[in-house]
N, C-alpha and C positions, 0 to 999 in steps of 0.2 A: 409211615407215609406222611407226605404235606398236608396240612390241613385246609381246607378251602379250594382244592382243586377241580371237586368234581361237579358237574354241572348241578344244577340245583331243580331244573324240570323233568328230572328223570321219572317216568313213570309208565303205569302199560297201557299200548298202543294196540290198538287192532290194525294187520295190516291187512291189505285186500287184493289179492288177482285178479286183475278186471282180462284176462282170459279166459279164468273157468271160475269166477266168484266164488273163489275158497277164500276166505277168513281165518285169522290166524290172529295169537296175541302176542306180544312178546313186550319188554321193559325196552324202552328204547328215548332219546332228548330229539327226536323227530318232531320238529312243528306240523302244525293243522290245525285247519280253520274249519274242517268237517267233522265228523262226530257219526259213530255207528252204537247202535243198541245192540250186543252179544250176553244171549241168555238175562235178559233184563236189567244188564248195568253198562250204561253208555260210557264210550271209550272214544279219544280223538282215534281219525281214518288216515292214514298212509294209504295211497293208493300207487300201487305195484304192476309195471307191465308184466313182469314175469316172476316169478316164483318159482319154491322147487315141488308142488305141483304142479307145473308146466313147463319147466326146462325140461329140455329131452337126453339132458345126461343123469337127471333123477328119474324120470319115469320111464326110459328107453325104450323112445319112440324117437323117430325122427321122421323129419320133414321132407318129402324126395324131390329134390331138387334135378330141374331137367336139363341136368348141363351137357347134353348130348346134342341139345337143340342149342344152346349159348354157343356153343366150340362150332357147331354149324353155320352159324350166322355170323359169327368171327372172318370165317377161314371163307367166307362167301364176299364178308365185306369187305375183306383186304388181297383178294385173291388177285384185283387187278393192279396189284402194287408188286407180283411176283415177276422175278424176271427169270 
């Protein structure tokens, strides 16, 4: 391998779901200017809209979307465009 290639602030990160404030660690060259205490050793903060605690193709759940009423209000607003 090349030498000198790889980043040189590699280190572990806590990241955070500010959906359901799960915490998590991982090695990652992700800047922050925040900082989290996990189990008494503080760690820079990534802050995460989503994660795979709260994707719904990890926890299979999903969101129900009322697109019965979208297609209704469509086909309402353009109805007078029908000939």
């Amino acid at each position: 391998m090349k030498k000198e290639i790889h980043p040189g602030n590699y280190r572990i990160v806590a990241f955070k779901d500010m959906s359901n404030d799960d915490v998590f660690l991982s090695k990652s060259t992700a800047g922050s200017k925040e900082t989290i205490e996990v189990d008494g050793v503080e760690y820079p903060l990534v802050k995460l809209e989503i994660s795979r605690t709260s994707h719904p193709y990890y926890t299979g759940k999903t969101k129900l979307v009322d697109t019965a009423g979208r297609i209704d209000k469509f086909k309402n607003k353009y109805a007078k465009f029908k000939k």
